[in-house]
FIRO-448359 format. One record per residue (C-alpha): residue number from 1; residue in one letter; x, y, z. Coordinates in steps of 0.05 Angstrom, whole numbers. Example, Ala and Ser with C-alpha at 12.3 -4.5 7.8 and 13.67 -1.06 7.14 Angstrom:
2
<1,'a',<246,-90,156>>,
<2,'s',<273,-21,143>>,
//
This chain:
289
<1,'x',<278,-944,-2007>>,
<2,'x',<271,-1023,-1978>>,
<3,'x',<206,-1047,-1986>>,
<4,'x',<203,-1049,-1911>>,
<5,'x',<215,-973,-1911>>,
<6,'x',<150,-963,-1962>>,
<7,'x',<105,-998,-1926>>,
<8,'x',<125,-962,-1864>>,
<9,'x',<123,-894,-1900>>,
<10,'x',<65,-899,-1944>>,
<11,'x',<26,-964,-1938>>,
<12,'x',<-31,-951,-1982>>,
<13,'x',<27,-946,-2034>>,
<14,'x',<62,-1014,-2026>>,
<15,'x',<-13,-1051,-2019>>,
<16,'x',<-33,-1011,-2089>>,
<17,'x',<32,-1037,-2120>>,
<18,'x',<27,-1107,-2088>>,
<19,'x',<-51,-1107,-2121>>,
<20,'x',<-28,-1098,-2190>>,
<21,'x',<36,-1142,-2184>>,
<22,'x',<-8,-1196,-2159>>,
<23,'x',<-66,-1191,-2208>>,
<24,'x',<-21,-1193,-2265>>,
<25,'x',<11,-1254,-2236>>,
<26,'x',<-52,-1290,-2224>>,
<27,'x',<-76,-1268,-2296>>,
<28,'x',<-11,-1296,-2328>>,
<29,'x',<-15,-1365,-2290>>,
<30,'x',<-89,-1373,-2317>>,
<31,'x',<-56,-1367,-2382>>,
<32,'x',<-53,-1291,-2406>>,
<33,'x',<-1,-1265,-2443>>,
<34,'x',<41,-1223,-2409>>,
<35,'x',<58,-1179,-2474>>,
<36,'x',<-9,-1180,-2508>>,
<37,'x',<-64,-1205,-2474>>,
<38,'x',<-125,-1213,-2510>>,
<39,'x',<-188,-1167,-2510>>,
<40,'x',<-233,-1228,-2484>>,
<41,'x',<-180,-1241,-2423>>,
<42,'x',<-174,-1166,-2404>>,
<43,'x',<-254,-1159,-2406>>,
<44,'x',<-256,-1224,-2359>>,
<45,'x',<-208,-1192,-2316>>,
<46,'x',<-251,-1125,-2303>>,
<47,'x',<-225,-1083,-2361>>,
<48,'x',<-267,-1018,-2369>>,
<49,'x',<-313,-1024,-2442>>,
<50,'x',<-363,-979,-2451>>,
<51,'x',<-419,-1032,-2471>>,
<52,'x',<-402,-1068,-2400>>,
<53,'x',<-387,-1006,-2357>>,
<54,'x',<-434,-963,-2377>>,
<55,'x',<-496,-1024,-2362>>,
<56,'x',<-495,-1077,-2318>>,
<57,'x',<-416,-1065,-2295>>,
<58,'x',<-409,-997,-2260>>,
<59,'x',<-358,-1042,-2220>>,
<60,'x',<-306,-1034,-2277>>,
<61,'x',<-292,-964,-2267>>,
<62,'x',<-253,-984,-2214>>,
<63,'x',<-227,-1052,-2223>>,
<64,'x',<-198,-1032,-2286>>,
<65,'x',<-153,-986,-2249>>,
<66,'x',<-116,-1048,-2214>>,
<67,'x',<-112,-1089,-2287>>,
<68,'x',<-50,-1079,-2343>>,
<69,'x',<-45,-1089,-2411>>,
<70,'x',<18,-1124,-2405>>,
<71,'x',<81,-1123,-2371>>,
<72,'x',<112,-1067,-2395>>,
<73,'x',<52,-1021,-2387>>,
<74,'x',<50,-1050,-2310>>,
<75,'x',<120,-1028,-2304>>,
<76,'x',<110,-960,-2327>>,
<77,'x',<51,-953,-2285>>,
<78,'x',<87,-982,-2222>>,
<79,'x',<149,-946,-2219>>,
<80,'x',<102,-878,-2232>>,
<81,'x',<62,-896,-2173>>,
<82,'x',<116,-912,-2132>>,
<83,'x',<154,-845,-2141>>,
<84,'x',<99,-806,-2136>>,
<85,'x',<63,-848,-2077>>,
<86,'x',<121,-850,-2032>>,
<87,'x',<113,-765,-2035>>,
<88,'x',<42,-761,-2036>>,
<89,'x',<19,-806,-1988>>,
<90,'x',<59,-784,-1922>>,
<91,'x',<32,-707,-1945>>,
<92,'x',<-38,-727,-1945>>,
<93,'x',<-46,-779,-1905>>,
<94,'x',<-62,-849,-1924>>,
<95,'x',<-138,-845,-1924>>,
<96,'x',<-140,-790,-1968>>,
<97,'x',<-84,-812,-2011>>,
<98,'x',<-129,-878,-2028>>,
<99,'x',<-196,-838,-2031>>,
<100,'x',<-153,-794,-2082>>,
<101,'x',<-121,-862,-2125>>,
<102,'x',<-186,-882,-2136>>,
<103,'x',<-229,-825,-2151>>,
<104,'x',<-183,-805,-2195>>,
<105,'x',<-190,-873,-2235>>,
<106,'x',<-269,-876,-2229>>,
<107,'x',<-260,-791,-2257>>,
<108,'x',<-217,-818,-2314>>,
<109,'x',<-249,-882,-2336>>,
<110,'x',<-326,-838,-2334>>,
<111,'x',<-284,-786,-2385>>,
<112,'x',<-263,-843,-2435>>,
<113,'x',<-325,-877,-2440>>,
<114,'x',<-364,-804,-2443>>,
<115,'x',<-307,-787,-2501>>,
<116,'x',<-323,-855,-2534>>,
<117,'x',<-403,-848,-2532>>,
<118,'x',<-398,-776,-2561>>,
<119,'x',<-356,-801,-2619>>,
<120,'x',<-407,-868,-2627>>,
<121,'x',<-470,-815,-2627>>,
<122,'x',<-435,-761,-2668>>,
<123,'x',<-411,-829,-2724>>,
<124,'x',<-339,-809,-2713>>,
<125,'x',<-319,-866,-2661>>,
<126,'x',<-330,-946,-2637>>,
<127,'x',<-334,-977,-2567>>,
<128,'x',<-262,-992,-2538>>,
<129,'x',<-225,-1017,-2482>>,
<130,'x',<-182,-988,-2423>>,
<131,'x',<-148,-1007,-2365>>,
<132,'x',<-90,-993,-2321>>,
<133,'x',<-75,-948,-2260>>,
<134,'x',<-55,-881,-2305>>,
<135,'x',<-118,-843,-2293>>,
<136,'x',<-110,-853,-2213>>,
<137,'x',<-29,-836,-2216>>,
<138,'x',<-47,-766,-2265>>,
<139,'x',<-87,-755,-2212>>,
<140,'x',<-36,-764,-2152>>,
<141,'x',<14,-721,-2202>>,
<142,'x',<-38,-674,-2211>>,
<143,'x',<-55,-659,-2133>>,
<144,'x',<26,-655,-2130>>,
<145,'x',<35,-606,-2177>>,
<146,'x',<-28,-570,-2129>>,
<147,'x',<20,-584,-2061>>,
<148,'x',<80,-554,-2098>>,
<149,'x',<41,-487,-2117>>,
<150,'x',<12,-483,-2054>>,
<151,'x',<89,-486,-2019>>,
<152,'x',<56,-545,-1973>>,
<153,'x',<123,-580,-1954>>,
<154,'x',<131,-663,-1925>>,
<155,'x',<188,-665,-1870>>,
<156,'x',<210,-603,-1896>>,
<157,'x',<214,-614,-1960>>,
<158,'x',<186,-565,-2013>>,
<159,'x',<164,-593,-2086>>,
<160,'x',<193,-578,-2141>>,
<161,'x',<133,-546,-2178>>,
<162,'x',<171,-532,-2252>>,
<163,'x',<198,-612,-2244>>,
<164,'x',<127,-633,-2234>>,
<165,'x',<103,-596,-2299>>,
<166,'x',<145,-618,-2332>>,
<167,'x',<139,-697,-2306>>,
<168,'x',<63,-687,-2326>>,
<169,'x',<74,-655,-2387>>,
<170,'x',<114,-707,-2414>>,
<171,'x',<66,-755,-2398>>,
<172,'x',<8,-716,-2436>>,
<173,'x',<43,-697,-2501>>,
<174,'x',<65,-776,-2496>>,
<175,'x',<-4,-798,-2493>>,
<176,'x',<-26,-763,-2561>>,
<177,'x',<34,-776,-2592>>,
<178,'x',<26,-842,-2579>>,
<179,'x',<-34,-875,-2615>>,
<180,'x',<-73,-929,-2572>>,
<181,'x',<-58,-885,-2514>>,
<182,'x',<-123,-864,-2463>>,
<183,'x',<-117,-795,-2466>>,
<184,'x',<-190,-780,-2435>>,
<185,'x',<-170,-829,-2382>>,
<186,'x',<-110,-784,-2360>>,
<187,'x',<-139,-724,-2372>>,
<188,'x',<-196,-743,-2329>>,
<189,'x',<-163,-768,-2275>>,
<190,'x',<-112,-703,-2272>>,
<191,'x',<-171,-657,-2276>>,
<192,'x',<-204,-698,-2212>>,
<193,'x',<-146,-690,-2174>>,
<194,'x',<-136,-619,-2190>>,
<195,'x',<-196,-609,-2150>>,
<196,'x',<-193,-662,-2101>>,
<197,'x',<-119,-624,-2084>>,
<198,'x',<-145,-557,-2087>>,
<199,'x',<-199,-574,-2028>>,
<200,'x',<-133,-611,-1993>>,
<201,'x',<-92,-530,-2003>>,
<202,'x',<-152,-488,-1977>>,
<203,'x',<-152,-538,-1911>>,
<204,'x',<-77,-536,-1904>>,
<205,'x',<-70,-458,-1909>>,
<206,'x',<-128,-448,-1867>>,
<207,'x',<-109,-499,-1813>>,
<208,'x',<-40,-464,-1818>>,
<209,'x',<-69,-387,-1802>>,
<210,'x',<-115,-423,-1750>>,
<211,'x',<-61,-441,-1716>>,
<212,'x',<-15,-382,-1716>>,
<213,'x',<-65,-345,-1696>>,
<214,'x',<-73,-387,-1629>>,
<215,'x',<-4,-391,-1619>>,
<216,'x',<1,-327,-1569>>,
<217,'x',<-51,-364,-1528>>,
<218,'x',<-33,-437,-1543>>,
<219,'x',<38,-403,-1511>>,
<220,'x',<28,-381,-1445>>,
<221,'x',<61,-316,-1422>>,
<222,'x',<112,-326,-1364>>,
<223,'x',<120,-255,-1328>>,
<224,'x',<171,-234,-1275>>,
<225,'x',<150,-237,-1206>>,
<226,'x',<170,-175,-1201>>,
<227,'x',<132,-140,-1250>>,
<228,'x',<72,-189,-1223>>,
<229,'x',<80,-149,-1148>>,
<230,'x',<86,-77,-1185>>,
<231,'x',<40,-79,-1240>>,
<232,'x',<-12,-118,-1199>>,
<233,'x',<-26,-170,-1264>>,
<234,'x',<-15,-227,-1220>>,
<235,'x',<-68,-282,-1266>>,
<236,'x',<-48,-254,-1330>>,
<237,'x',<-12,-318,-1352>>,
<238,'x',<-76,-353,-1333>>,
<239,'x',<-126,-309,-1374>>,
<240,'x',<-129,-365,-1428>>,
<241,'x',<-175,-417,-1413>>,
<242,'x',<-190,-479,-1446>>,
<243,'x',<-248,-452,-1479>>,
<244,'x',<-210,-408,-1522>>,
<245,'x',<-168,-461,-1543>>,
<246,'x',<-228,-505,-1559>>,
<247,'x',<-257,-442,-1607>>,
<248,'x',<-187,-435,-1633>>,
<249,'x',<-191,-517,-1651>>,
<250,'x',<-261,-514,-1686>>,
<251,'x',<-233,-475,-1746>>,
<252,'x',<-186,-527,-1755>>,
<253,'x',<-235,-579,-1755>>,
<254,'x',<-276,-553,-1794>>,
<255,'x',<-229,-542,-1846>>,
<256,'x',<-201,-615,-1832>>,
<257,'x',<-262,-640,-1859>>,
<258,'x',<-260,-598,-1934>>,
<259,'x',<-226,-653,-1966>>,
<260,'x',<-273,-704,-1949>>,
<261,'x',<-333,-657,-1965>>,
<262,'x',<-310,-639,-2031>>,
<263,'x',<-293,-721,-2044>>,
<264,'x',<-363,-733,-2030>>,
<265,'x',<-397,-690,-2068>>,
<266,'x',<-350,-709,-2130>>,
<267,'x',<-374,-784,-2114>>,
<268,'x',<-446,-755,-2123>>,
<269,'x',<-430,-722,-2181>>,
<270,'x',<-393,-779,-2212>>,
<271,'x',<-448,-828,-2196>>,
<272,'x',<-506,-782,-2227>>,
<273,'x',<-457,-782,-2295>>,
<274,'x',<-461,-855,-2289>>,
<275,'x',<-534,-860,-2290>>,
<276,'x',<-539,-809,-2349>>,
<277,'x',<-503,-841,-2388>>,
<278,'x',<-521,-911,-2373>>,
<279,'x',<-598,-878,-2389>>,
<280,'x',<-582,-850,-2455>>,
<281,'x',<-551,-910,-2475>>,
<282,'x',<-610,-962,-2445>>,
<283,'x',<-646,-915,-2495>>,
<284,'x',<-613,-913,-2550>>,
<285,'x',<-611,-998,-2546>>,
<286,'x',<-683,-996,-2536>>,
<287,'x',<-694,-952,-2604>>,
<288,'x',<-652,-1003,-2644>>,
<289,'x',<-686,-1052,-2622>>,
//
């Protein structure tokens, strides 16, 4: 697929992979490395550290999504999200695709650093640092893996659910195989789009019997003249007004809108684990003190 053909296709997916290209370019002109950039350059550049996130830079949960920690971890992260964007985005729309990329990262980034302060209280762990896009592409994989059990098809096309497993299995038993790897990051962001995905099912199944059930109305019925004269049912292709089809639309609305409900309420959520966390840890630095 031409690059012309991705941004036509799924837009949000090119602009996501021109973002990280470019910030890794800008980062390497300032005078990065490109192989092993150093913890004070990926902190400047909005790397996600509990000490900074979880205090006066909530910000990083998210631009830490868009920052790599070097060029071979951007490549691995940018052919993943361009596989599974160019599938993704076209099945659930570009809106929600984004809305999903970055929850997702904010769900996975909120995991590590909760992970990391429950081994710093409990004496068994030490403040790190994260960054990279993974938590927002388990996340896309994840809501796949939800669109392939579901049967919910993108011209035509059924995933492969047992391909998908085992895509994101791979990519889990990698991670703790792999020391240095953010495990809490992906599982985070999986989990968040596990959920996000299941609201996205519910809608599409119910839009789907919404709408074969007004299909005999939606449809009207053509009857022979002749049966018309004999039978005396002249207006009976008529009987459907555009009230009913209204009524039949409002189900479909409504369920239109689940997604975006269930996003919101996870922003909430996510937002209120923030402000624990950032509390307990205001308190703890106040105690030391």
């Amino acid at each position: 697929m031409t690059i012309q053909q991705l941004l036509k296709t799924a837009p949000v997916t090119t602009l996501l992979l021109i973002s990280f290209i470019g910030l890794f370019l800008l980062q390497v002109l300032t005078g990065v490395d490109a192989n092993n950039p150093s913890t004070e350059d990926l902190l400047k550049w909005g790397a996600n550290a509990l000490p900074f996130t979880m205090t006066d830079d909530p910000w990083r949960l998210l631009s830490s999504a868009f920052l790599h920690i070097g060029l071979m971890h951007l490549l691995f992260n940018g052919f993943a999200m361009y596989f599974f964007g160019q599938v993704a985005e076209p099945m659930f729309g570009s809106a929600k695709f984004l809305a999903l990329f970055l929850l997702a990262a904010i769900g996975g980034n909120l995991l590590n650093n909760y992970v990391t302060w429950q081994g710093i209280l409990d004496g068994t762990g030490q403040p790190g640092i994260s960054a990279g896009a993974s938590g927002g592409i388990m996340g896309i994989g994840a809501a796949l893996l939800i669109a392939a059990l579901f049967k919910i098809s993108v011209n035509g096309l059924v995933l492969n659910l047992k391909s998908l497993i085992f895509i994101m299995g791979i990519n889990l038993v990698y991670g703790f195989a792999v020391p240095g790897i953010d495990n809490a990051g992906h599982i985070g962001g999986a989990v968040t789009g596990l959920v996000i995905a299941l609201a996205f099912a519910i809608a599409y199944r119910q839009r789907a019997k919404a709408t074969q059930i007004s299909l005999p109305f939606d449809a009207s019925l053509h009857i022979h003249p002749t049966y018309q004269q004999h039978t005396g049912y002249n207006n009976y292709h008529n009987s459907h007004h555009p009230a009913d089809s209204n009524k039949a639309k409002k189900p479909a609305i409504r369920w239109q809108m689940l997604p975006w409900l269930v996003m919101l309420v996870m922003s909430i959520g996510f937002a209120y684990w923030w402000q624990d966390m950032h509390q307990q840890l205001l308190q703890v630095l106040a105690a030391i003190e």
